[in-house]
C-alpha positions as CSV (number, residue, x, y, z in Angstrom):
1,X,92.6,107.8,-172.7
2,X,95.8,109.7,-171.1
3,X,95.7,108.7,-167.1
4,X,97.9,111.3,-165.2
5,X,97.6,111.2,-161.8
6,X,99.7,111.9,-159.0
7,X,98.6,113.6,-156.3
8,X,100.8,115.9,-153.9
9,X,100.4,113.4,-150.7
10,X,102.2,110.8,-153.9
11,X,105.2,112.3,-154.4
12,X,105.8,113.4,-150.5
13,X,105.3,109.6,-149.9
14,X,108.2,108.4,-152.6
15,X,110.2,111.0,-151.1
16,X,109.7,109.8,-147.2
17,X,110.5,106.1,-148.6
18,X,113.5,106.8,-149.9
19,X,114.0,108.6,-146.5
20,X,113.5,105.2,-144.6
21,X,114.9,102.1,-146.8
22,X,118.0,101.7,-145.5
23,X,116.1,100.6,-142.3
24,X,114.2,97.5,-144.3
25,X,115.0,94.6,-144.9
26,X,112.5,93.2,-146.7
27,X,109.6,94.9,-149.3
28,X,106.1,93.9,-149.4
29,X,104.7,94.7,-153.1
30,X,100.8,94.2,-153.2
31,X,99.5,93.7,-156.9
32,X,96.3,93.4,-158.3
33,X,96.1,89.0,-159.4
34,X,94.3,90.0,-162.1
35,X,96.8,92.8,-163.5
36,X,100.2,92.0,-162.0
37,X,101.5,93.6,-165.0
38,X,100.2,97.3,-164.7
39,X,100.1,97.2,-161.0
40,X,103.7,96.1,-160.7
41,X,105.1,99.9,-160.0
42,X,108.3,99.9,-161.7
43,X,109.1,102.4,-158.3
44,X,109.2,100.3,-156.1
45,X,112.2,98.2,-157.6
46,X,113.8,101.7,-158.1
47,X,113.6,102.1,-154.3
48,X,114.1,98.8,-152.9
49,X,117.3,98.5,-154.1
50,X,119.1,95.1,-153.3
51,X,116.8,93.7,-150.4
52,X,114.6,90.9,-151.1
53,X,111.0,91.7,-152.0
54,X,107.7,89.5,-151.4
55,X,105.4,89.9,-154.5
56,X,101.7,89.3,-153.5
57,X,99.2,88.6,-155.9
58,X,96.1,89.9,-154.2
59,X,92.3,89.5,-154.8
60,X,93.5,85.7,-156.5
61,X,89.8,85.2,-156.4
62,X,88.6,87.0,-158.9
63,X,91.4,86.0,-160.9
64,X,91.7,83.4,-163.6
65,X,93.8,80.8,-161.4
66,X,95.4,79.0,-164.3
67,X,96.8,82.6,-165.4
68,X,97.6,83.0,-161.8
69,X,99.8,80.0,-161.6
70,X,101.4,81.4,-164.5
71,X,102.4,84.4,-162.6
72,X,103.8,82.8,-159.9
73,X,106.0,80.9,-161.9
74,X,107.3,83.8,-163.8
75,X,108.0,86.1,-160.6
76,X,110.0,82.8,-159.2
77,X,112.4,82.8,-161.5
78,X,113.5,86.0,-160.6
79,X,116.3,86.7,-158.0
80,X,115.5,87.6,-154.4
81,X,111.6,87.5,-155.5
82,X,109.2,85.0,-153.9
83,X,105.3,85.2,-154.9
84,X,101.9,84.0,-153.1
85,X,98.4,84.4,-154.3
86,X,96.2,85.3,-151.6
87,X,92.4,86.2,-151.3
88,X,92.6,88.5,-147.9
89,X,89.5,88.0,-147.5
90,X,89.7,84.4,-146.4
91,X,90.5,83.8,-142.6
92,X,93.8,83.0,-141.8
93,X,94.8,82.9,-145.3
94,X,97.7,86.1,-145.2
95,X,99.5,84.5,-142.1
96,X,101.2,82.3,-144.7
97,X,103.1,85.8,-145.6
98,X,104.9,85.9,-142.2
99,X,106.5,82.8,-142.4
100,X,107.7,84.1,-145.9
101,X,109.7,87.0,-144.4
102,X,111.3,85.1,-142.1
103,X,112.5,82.4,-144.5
104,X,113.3,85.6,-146.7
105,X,115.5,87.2,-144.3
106,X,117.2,84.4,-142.2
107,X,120.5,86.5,-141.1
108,X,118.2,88.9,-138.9
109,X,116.3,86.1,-137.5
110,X,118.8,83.4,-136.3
111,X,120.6,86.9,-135.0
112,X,117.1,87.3,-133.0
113,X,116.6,90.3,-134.7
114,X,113.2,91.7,-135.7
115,X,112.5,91.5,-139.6
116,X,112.0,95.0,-140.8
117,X,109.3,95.0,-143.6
118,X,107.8,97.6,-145.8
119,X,104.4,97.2,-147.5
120,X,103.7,98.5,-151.1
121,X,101.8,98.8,-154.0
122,X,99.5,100.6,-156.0
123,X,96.0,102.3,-155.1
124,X,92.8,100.0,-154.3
125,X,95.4,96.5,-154.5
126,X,94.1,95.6,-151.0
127,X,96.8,96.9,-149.0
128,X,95.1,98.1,-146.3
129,X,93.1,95.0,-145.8
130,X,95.9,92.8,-146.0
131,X,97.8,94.7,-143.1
132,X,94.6,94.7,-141.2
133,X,94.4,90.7,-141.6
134,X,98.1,90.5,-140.8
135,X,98.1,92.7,-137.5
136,X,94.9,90.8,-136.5
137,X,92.7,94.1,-135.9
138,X,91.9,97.5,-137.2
139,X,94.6,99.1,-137.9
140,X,94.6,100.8,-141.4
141,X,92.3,102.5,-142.9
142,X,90.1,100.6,-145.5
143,X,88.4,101.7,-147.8
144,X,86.9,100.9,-151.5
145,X,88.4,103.9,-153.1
146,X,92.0,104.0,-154.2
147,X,94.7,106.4,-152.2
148,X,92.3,105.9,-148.7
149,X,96.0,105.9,-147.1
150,X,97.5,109.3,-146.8
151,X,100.7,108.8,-144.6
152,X,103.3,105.9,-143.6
153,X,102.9,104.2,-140.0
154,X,105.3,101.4,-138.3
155,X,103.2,98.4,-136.7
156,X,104.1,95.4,-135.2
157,X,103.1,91.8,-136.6
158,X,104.1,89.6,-133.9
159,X,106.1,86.5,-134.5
160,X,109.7,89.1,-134.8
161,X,108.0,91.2,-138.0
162,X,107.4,94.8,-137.7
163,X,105.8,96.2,-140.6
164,X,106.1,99.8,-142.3
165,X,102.8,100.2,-144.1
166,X,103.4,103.3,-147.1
167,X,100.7,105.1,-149.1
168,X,99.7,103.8,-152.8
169,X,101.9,104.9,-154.5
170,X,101.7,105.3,-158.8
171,X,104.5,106.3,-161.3
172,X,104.3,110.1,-162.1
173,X,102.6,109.7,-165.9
174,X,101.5,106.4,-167.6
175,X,102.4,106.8,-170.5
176,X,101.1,103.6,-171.5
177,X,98.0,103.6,-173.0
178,X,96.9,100.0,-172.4
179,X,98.7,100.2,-169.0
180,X,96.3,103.1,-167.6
181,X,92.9,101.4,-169.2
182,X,93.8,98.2,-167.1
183,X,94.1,99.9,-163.8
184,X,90.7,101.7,-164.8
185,X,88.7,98.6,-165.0
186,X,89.8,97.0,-162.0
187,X,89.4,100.4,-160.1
188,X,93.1,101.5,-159.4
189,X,92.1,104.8,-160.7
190,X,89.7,106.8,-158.7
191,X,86.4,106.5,-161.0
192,X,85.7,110.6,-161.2
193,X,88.8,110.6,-163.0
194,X,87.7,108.3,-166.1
195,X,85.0,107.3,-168.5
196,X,82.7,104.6,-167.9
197,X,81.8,104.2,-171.2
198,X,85.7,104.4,-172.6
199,X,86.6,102.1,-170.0
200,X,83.7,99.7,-170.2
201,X,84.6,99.3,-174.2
202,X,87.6,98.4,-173.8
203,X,87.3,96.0,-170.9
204,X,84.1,94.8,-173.6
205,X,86.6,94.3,-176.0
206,X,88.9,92.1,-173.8
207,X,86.2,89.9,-172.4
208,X,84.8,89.0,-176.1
209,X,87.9,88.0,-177.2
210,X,88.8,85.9,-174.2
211,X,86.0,85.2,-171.8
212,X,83.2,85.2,-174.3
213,X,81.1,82.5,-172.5
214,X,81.7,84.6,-168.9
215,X,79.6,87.2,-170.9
216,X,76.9,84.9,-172.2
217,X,76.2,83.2,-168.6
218,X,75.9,86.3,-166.4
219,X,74.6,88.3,-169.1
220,X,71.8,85.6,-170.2
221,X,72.8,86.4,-173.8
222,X,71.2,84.5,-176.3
223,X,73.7,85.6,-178.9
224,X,77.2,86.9,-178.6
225,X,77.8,90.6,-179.9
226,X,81.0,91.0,-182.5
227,X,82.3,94.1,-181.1
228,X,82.0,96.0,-177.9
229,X,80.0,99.0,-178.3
230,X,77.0,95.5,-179.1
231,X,77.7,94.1,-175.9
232,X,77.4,97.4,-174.2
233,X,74.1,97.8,-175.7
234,X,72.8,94.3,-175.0
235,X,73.6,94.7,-171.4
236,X,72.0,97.9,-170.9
237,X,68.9,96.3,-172.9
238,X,68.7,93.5,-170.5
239,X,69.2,95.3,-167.2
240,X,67.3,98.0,-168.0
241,X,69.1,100.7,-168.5
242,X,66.8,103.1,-170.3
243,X,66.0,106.7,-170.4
244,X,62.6,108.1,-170.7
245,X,61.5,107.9,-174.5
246,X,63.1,104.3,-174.4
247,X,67.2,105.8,-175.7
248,X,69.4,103.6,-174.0
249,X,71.6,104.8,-170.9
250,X,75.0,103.9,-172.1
251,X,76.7,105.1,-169.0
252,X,74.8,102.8,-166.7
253,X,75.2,100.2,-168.7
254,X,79.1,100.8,-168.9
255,X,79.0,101.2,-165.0
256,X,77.4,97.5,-164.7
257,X,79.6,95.8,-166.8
258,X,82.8,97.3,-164.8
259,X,81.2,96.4,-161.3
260,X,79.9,93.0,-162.3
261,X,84.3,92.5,-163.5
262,X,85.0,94.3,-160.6
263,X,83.0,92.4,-158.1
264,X,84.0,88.8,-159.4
265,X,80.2,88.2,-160.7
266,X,81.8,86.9,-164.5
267,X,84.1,84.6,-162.2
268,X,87.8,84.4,-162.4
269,X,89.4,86.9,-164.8
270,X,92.6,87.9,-165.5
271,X,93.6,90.8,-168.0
272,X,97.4,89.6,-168.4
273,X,99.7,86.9,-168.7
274,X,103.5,86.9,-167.8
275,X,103.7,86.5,-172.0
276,X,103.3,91.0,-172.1
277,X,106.8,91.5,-171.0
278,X,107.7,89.1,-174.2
279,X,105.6,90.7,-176.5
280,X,107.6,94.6,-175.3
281,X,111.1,93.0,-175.3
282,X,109.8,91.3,-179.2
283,X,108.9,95.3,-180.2
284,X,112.0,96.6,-178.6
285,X,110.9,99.9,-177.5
286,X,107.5,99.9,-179.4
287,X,105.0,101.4,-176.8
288,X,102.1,98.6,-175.9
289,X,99.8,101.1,-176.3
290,X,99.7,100.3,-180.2
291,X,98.9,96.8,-179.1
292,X,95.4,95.2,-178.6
293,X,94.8,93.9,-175.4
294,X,97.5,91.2,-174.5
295,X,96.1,87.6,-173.9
């Protein structure tokens, strides 16, 4: 599967960024909990320079939260990066973040100064709903498809944060294999531009070899399949999913097992540990897109 894209409104909103950081003082980067990996965009530390950034591992819920502490843990031993795991759909819950900023940036706020924040991330990560949850109202535009926001807009949070909110933003080509099929099954990439069935194999894969009982529960499976194109099968067999003449509907089947991951419905699942970036520094240039899923 080769993922390219990067729409036109993309690369106008790197180039406005760039435009507008020396005016920040602190980035926002909104990952997927379950993929922090893949929906870490290596552009945003290209642009962000020096200035302190706020990781945030959204959508923690549907996340396996041992994994997720894991995360954490990793991103804090990194300098100038603080992390919180946050579900924004919980009341209240995102508040924690602007306490964050200000601890982040202390100069600007013992000067009285307002902390200048910029919010980014990837497509579909929650973005929108976070700053929605943060200004206390409807203010961006949300939406269950990636790239819903088209251009950048300045709010103000209250409490001395003002926030820049920027479109999703993705790097021009993934060329990593494994990369791109990650952001497809948690929906980062917009559906029309992927195979259900392709993407439903390899997430099939994936869940056999780590969340085989998550299968077997919401699947009421009596039996556990060996390979992924079975599980496919068996799922389409016991929703339903069949064509006149009884042949089996592989595509709905595909599209069930994706929105069942998708929607939390196998529980907390996480398609990465922090342990990836010592499996590519262990190959030394060896593309992870000859790897098998990484546990």
């Amino acid at each position: 599967m080769a993922v390219i894209w990067y729409p036109g409104h993309m690369h106008k909103a790197q180039k406005q960024i760039k435009e507008v950081m020396h005016q920040v003082d602190l980035v926002i980067e909104v990952m997927d909990a379950r993929i922090p990996f893949s929906s870490e965009n290596p552009v945003v530390k290209e642009l962000r320079g020096p200035r302190p950034c706020l990781k945030v591992l959204n959508k923690s819920d549907l996340a396996d939260p041992a994994v997720t502490a894991d995360w954490l843990h990793y991103f804090s031993q990194q300098e100038g990066i603080r992390a919180i795991a946050l579900t924004t759909t919980r009341k209240g819950e995102s508040r924690k973040i602007l306490g964050l900023c200000r601890e982040m940036v202390p100069l600007r706020v013992q000067r009285g100064e307002p902390v200048r924040t910029m919010i980014m991330g990837i497509p579909n990560v929650g973005k929108s709903t976070l700053i929605n949850a943060l200004a206390g109202r409807a203010i961006a535009k949300v939406g269950d498809e990636p790239a819903v926001t088209k251009q950048q807009q300045r709010i103000s949070l209250g409490n001395g944060i003002v926030l820049s909110d920027t479109p999703g933003i993705l790097w021009p080509r993934m060329e990593d294999l494994n990369c791109g099929y990650r952001l497809a099954v948690t929906g980062a990439i917009k559906n029309a531009a992927i195979t259900f069935e392709d993407i439903a194999l390899y997430a099939g894969e994936f869940l056999l070899q780590h969340y085989p009982q998550a299968l077997m529960i919401r699947f009421k499976l009596n039996e556990l399949p060996v390979e992924a194109p079975e599980l496919i099968e068996a799922i389409g067999r016991k929703r339903g999913c069949l064509r006149p003449g009884g042949v089996l509907d592989l595509h709905k089947a595909s599209e069930i097992l994706l929105k069942e991951f998708r929607s939390g419905k196998l529980g907390g699942v996480s398609l990465e540990t922090p342990a990836i970036f010592d499996v590519l520094e262990q190959d030394s240039g060896e593309s992870e897109s000859s790897l098998h899923p990484v546990d």
